[in-house]
C-alpha positions in Angstrom: 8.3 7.6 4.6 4.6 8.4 4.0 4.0 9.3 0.2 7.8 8.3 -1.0 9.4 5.7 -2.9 9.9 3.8 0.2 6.3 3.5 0.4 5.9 1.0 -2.1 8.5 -1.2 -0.2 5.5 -3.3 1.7 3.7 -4.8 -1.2 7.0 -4.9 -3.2 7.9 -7.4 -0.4 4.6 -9.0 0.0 4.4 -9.7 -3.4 7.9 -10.7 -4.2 7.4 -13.7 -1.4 4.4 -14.6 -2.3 5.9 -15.3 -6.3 9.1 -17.0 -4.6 7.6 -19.0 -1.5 4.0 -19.7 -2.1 3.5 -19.2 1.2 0.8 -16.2 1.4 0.6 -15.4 5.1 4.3 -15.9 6.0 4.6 -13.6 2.8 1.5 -11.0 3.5 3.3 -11.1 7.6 6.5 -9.7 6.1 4.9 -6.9 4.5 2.6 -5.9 7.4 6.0 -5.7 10.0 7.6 -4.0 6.6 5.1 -1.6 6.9 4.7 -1.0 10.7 8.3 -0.2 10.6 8.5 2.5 7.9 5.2 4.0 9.8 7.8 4.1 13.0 10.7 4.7 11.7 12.2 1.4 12.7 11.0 1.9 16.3 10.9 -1.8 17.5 9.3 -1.0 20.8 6.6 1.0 18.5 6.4 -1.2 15.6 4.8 -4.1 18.2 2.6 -1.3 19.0 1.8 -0.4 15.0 1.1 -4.2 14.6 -1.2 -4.5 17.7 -3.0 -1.2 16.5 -3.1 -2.7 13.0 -4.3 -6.0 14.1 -7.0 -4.5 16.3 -8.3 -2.2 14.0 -10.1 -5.2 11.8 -12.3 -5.7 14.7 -12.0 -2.2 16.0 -11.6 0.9 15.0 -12.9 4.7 15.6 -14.3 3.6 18.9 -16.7 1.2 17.5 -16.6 -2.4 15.9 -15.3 -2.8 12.6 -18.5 -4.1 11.6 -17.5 -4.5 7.6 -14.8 -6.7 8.6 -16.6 -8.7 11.1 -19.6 -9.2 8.6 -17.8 -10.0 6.2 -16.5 -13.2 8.3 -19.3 -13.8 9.7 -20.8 -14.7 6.3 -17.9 -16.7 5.3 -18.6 -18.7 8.5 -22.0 -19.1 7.9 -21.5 -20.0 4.1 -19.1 -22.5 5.0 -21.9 -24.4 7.4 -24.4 -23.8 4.6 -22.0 -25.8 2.6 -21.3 -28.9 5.3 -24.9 -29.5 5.5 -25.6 -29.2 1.8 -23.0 -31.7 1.7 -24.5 -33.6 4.3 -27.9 -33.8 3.1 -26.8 -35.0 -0.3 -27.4 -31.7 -2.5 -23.9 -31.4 -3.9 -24.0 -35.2 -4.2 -27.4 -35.1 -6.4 -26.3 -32.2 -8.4 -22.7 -33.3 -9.6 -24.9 -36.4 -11.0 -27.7 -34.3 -12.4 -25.2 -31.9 -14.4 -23.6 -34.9 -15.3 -26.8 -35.8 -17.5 -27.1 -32.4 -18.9 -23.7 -31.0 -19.5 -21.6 -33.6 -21.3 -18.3 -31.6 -21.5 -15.9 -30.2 -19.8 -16.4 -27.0 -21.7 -19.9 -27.1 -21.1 -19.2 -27.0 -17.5 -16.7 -23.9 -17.6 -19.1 -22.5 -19.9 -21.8 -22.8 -17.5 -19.4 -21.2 -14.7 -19.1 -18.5 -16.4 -22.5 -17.7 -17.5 -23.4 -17.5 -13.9 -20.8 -15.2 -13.2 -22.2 -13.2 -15.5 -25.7 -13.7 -14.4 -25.2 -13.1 -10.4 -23.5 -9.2 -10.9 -25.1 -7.8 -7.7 -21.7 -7.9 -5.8 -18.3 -10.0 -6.3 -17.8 -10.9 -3.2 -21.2 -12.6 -3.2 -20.6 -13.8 -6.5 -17.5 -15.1 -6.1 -18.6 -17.9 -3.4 -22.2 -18.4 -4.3 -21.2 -19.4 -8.1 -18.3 -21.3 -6.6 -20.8 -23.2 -4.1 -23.1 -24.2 -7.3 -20.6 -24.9 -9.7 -17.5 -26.9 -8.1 -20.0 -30.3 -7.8 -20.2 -29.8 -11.7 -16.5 -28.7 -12.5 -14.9 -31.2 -9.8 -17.3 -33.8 -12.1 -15.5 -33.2 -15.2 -11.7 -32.7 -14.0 -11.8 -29.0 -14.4 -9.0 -27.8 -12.3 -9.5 -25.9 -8.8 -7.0 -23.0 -10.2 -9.3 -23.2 -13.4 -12.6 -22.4 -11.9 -11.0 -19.3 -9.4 -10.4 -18.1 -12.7 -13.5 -18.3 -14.2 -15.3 -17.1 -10.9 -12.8 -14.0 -10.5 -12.5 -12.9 -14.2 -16.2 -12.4 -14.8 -17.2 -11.0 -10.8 -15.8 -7.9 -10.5 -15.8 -6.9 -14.4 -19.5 -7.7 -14.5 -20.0 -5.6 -11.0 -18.1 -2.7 -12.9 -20.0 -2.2 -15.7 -23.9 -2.8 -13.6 -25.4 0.0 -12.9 -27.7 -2.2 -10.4 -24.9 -3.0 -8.1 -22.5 -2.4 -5.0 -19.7 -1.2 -7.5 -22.3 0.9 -9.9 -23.4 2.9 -6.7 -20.4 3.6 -5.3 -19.0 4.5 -8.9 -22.1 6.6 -10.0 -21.6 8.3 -6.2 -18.0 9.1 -6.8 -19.0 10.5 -10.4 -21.2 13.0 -8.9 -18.9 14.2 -6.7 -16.7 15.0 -9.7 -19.4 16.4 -11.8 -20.3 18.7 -8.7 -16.8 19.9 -7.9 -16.1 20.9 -11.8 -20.0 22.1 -12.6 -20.4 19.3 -15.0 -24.2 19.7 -16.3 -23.8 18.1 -20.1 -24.7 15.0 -18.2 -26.0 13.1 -15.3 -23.7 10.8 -13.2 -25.6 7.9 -14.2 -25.8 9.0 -18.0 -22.1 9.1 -18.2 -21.7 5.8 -16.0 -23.9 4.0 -19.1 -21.9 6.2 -21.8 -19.0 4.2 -19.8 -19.5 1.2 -20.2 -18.8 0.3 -24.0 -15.0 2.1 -22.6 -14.4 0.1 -20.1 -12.0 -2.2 -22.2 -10.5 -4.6 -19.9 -13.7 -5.7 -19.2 -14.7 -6.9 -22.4 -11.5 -8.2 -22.6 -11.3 -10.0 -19.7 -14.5 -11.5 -20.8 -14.2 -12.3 -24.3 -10.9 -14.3 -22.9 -12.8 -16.1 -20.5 -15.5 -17.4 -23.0 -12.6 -18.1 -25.4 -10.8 -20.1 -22.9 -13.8 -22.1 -22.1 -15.1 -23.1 -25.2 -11.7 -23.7 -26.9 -10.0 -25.0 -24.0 -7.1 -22.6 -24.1 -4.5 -23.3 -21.7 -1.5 -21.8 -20.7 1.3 -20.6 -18.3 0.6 -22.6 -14.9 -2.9 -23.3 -15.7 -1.9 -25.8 -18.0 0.1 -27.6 -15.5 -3.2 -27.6 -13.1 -5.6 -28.5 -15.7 -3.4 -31.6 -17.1 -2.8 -32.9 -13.8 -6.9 -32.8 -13.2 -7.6 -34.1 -16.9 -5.2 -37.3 -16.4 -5.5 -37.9 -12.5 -8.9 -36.6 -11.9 -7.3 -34.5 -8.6 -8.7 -31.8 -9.1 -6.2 -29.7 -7.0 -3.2 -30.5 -4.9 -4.3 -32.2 -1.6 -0.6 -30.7 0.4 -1.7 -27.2 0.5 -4.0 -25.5 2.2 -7.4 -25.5 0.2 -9.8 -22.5 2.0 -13.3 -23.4 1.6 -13.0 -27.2 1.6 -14.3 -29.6 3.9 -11.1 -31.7 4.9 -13.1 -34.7 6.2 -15.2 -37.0 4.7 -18.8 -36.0 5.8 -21.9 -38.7 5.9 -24.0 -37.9 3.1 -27.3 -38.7 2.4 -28.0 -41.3 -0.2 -31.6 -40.0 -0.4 -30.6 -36.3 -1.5 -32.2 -34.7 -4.3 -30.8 -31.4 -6.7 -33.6 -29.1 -4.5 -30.7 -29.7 -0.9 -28.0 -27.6 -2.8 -30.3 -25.3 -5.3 -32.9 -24.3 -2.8 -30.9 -22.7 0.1 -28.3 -21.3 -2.9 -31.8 -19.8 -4.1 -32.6 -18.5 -0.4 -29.0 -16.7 0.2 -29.8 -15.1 -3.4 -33.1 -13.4 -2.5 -32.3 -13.0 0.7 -29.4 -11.2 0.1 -30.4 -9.0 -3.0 -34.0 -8.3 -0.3 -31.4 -7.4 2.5 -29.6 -5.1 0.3 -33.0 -3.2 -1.0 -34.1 -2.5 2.5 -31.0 -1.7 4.0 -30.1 0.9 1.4 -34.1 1.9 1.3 -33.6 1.9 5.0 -30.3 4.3 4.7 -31.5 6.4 2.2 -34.4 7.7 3.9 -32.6 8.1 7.2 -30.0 11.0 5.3 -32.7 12.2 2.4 -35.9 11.1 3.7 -38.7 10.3 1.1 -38.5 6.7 -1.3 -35.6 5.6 -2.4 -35.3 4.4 -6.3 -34.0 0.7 -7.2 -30.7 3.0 -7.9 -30.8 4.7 -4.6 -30.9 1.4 -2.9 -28.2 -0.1 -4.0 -26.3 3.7 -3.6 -26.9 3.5 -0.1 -27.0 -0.5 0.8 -24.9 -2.3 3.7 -23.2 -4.8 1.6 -21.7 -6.9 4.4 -24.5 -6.9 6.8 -26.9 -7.7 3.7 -24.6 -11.1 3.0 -24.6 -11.8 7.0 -28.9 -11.6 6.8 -29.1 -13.5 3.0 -26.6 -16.3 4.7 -28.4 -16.3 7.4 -31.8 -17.0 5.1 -29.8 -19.8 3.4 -28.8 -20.9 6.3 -32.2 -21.8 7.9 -33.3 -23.5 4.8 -30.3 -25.8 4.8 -31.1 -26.2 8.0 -34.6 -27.1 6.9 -33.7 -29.7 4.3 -31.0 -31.5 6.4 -33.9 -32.0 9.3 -35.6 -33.7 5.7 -32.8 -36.2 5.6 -32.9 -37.1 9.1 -36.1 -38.7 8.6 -35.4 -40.5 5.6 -31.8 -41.6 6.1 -30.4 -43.7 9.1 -27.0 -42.1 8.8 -28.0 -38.5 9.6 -28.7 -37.7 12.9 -28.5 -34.8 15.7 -24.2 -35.6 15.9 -24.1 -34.6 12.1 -25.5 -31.2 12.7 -23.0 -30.7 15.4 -20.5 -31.7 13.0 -21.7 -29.4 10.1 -20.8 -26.4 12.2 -17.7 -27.4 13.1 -16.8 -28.6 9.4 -18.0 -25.7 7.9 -16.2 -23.6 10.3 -12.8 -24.9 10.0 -13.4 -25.1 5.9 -13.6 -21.3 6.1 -10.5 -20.6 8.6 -7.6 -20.4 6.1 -9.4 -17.9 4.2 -10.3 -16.1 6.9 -6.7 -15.9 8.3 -5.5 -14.6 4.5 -8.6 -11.8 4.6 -7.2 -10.1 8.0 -3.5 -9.9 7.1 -4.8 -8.8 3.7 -6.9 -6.3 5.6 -3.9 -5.4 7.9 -1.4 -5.1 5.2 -3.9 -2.6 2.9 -4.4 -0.4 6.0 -0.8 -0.2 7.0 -0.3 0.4 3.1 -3.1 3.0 3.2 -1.1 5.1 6.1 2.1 5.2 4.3 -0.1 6.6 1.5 1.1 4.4 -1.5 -2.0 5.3 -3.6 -1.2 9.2 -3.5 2.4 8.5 -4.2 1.5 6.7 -7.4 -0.7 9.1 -8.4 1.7 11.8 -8.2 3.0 10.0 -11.0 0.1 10.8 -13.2 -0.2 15.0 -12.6 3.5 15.8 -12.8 3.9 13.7 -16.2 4.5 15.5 -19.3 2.8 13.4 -22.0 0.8 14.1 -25.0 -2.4 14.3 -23.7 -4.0 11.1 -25.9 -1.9 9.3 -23.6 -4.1 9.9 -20.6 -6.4 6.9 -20.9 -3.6 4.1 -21.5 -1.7 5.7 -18.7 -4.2 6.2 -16.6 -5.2 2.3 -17.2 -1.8 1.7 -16.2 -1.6 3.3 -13.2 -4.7 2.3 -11.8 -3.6 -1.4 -12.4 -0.3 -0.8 -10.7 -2.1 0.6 -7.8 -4.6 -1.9 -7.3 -2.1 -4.5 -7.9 -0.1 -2.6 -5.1 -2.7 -1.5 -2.4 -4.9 -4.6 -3.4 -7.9 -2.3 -3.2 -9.6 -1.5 -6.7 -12.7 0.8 -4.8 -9.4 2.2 -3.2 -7.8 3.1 -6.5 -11.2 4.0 -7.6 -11.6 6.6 -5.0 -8.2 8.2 -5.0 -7.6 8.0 -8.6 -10.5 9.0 -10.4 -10.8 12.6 -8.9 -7.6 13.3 -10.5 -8.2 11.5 -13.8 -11.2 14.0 -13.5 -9.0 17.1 -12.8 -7.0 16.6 -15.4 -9.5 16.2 -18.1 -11.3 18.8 -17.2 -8.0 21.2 -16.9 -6.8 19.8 -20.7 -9.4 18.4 -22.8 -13.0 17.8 -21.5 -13.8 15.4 -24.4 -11.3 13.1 -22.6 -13.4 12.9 -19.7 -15.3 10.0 -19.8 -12.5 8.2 -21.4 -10.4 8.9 -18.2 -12.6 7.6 -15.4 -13.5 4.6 -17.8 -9.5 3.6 -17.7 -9.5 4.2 -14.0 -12.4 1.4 -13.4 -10.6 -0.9 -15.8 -7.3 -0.7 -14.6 -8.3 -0.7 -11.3 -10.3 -4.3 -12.1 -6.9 -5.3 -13.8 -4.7 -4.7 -11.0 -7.3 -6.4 -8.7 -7.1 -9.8 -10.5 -3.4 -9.7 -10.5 -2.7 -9.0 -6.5 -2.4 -11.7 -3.8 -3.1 -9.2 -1.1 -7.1 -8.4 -2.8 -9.7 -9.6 -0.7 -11.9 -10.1 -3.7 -9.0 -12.5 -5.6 -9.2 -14.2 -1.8 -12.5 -15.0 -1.9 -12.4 -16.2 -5.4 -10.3 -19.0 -4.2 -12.2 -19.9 -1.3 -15.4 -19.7 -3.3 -13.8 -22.2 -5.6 -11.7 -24.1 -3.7 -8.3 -23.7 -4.9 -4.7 -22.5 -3.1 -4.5 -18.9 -3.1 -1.4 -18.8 -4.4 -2.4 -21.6 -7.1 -5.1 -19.1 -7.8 -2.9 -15.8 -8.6 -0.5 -17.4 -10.4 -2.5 -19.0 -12.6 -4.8 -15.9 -13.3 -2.3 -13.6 -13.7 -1.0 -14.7 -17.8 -5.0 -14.6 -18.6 -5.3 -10.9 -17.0 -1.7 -9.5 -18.3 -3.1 -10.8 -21.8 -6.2 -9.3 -21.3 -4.7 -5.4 -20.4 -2.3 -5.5 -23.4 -5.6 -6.1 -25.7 -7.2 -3.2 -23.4 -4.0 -1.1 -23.5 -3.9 -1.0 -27.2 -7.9 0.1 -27.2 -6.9 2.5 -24.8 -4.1 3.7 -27.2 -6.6 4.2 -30.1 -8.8 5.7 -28.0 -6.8 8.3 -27.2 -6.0 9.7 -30.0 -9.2 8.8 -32.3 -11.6 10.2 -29.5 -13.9 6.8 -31.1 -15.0 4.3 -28.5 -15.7 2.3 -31.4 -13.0 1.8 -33.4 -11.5 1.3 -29.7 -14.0 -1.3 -28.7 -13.4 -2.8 -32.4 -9.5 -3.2 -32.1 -10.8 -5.0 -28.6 -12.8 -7.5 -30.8 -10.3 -8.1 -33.9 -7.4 -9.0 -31.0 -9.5 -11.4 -29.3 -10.4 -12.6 -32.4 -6.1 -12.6 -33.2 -6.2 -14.3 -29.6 -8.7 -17.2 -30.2 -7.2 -18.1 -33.3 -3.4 -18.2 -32.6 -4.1 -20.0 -29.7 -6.3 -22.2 -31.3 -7.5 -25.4 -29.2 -5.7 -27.1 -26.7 -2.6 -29.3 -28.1 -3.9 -31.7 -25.1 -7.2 -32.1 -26.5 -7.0 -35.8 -27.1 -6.3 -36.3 -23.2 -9.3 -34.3 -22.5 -11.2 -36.7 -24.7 -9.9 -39.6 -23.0 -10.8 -38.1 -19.5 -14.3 -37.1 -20.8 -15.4 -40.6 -22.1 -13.5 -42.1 -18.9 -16.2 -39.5 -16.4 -18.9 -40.4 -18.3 -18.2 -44.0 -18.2 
């Protein structure tokens, strides 16, 4: 079964529930036993063994803990006690009304979301919950929809991670570049020369991008998200209280009425430099350990322990939480010693639904991993027969159907772009660059798209929204943004111009903004702003 057809039978069947159900882990369970029973050739006896192995191997594997995985949920835990005791102490509280003040509009609001997005690019898995934990006081504020902000948090973490050379994704990209450039004697050009001349190529980002601001400022809805965003705008629920919302306190905490915009900005402030500080000195720490000597800022981030840096920069916010609920304590009669008790266990339980999602995501990409679904796909990409111009639109194409598939884009990054390298070298070096550019973007593409990607995961939790709600939703904005990449991709195939590609990029978002012009709801959004502000 490994490498076949049959191979993409898992996530076929994960997928297809998920679209048809909503139901993410009943759905995300029937691709996993799918899975284990290919791998066993319908062995029951041995497919209970496949799933224990399977299951297992998040916490366990080659003899030693899985400690990725484990930090990964450790710092989801920890963030989502950071968050009960900022709520606690009156920080989210303080800083809905602040913002309030200062940004008047709901666009101003997503606008803001976004921006920080943009802003915090060291990893998308940190960005992804750290901008959702500072922006859903302000967004829940203004009706902006759950669905709407795991948008805006997904669409501008990983394509801003993609493109930074100062970042977990830049590393590991530059890393795998070298690789290349050492296996085919590559000289005209460092790996992180050609990661920069990548950048302007990478056209899904820009795209993804541009539609984000666009959507934002022009309050362009549509598909699902209109249905979410309408309901928020004339109900002011800002997502649907019967389904399971990861992330969200479920009770009603005591909050401090003395609680000031410093209890939610300081300890987000803390995690931030705690986190970029733990990622230095672990990659310094790394580095010199396999190299020995200094390490450069690039180096660092080359060789960094992403998880266990998030477990030590929660852990920093976590103390100075800590720290400003013992403030309230004194000033408030409400907050006492049984509140912190009851931060842990409401921050806890906030975090469990996404935490259940992220292991049989993790199960279902490894099972997916041994029936080798990436190589099967990119089988598809060495025996086709194309003109060769076509290789960076089908390469973007591929790379999204992979990472859509595998819900992996570092996955698709490693598998696919040593062949997108092969064959560039083997037909037409100038296409190079190009090639590996289309990999990266369609990899990103595929990544907003699938249910099973931890990343699209923690976007929801980080915002607060149904998974499901989340994909769904996202996927019309991302599918809109590859055909505007697709067609840059086309020109650039056969112009050789990153320009004129990048340009086309431009004049269709342009085409975009304009034929979707504003909102047709725009006058119930004006009734719901001057009703929050009231």
């Amino acid at each position: 079964m490994e490498g076949t057809w049959l191979s993409l039978l898992p996530p076929i069947i994960a997928i297809a529930m998920v679209v048809l159900t909503r139901r993410v882990l009943l759905s995300l369970g029937a691709g996993i036993i799918a899975a284990a029973l290919l791998l066993v050739d319908f062995s029951i006896l041995s497919t209970f063994e496949k799933l224990w192995a399977s299951f297992s191997g998040v916490f366990w594997s080659d003899g030693a803990l899985n400690l990725w995985n484990i930090f990964i949920i450790l710092f989801l835990l920890i963030l989502g006690v950071i968050t009960a005791f900022i709520n606690i102490s009156g920080g989210a509280r303080a800083f809905g009304e602040w913002a309030m003040k200062r940004v008047k509009t709901r666009a101003g609001a997503q606008v803001l979301t976004a921006c920080l997005g943009v802003i915090i690019f060291i990893d998308d898995y940190f960005n992804s919950l750290a901008v959702g934990q500072v922006a859903r006081p302000l967004t829940d504020r203004h009706r902006v929809s759950r669905a709407k902000l795991a948008y805006l948090i997904d669409s501008t973490a990983a394509p801003v991670c993609v493109v930074s050379p100062v970042s977990s994704w830049g590393a590991y990209i530059i890393a795998v570049i070298g690789g290349i450039f050492t296996e085919h004697a590559i000289t005209e050009y460092t790996p992180f020369s050609a990661f920069m001349q990548m950048i302007p190529m990478n056209l899904y980002v820009w795209a993804a991008l541009g539609i984000v601001f666009i959507v934002a400022f022009r309050g362009v809805d549509f598909g699902q998200m209109r249905k979410h965003e309408n309901r928020a705008i004339e109900t002011g629920k800002v997502y649907d209280e019967t389904k399971d919302i990861p992330g969200e306190l479920k009770n009603d905490l005591p909050t401090s009425s003395h609680g000031t915009v410093g209890d939610l900005i300081w300890p987000i402030i803390a995690l931030v430099i705690g986190t970029v500080a733990s990622m230095m000195w672990t990659g310094s720490q790394l580095y010199t350990e396999e190299n020995g000597g200094s390490a450069s800022i690039l180096q660092m981030f080359e060789f960094t322990d992403v998880p266990k840096s998030l477990v030590w920069g929660a852990s920093v916010g976590l103390i100075v939480s800590i720290g400003f609920f013992m403030r309230q304590v004194k000033r408030s009669n409400k907050i006492g010693g049984a509140e912190f008790f009851l931060a842990l266990k409401e921050g806890i339980k906030s975090m469990l639904p996404a935490i259940y999602i992220l292991v049989f995501a993790w199960m279902i990409v490894g099972l997916i991993g041994e029936l080798e679904t990436g190589e099967f796909l990119a089988k598809a990409v060495t025996e086709s027969n194309l003109n060769i111009a076509w290789l960076p639109v089908l390469l973007f194409l591929i790379a999204g159907i992979m990472a859509f598939s595998t819900g992996t884009s570092w996955g698709s990054f490693g598998i696919l772009l040593p062949i997108a390298g092969t064959i560039a070298m083997s037909t037409d070096s100038s296409l190079l660059l190009p090639a590996l550019a289309a990999v990266l973007a369609g990899s990103v593409f595929g990544d907003h798209c699938s249910p099973i990607s931890d990343t699209t995961i923690l976007s929801s939790t980080g915002a607060g929204s149904n998974h499901i709600d989340h994909v769904i939703t996202q996927v019309p904005y991302a599918v809109t943004g590859a055909v505007i990449a697709a067609a840059g991709y086309i020109l650039l195939g056969f112009t050789g111009s990153t320009w004129l590609a990048l340009g086309l990029v431009i004049l269709l978002l342009a085409a975009f903004a304009l034929i979707m012009g504003r909102n047709p709801d725009k006058e119930r959004v004006v009734s719901a702003q001057e009703t929050v502000t009231k």
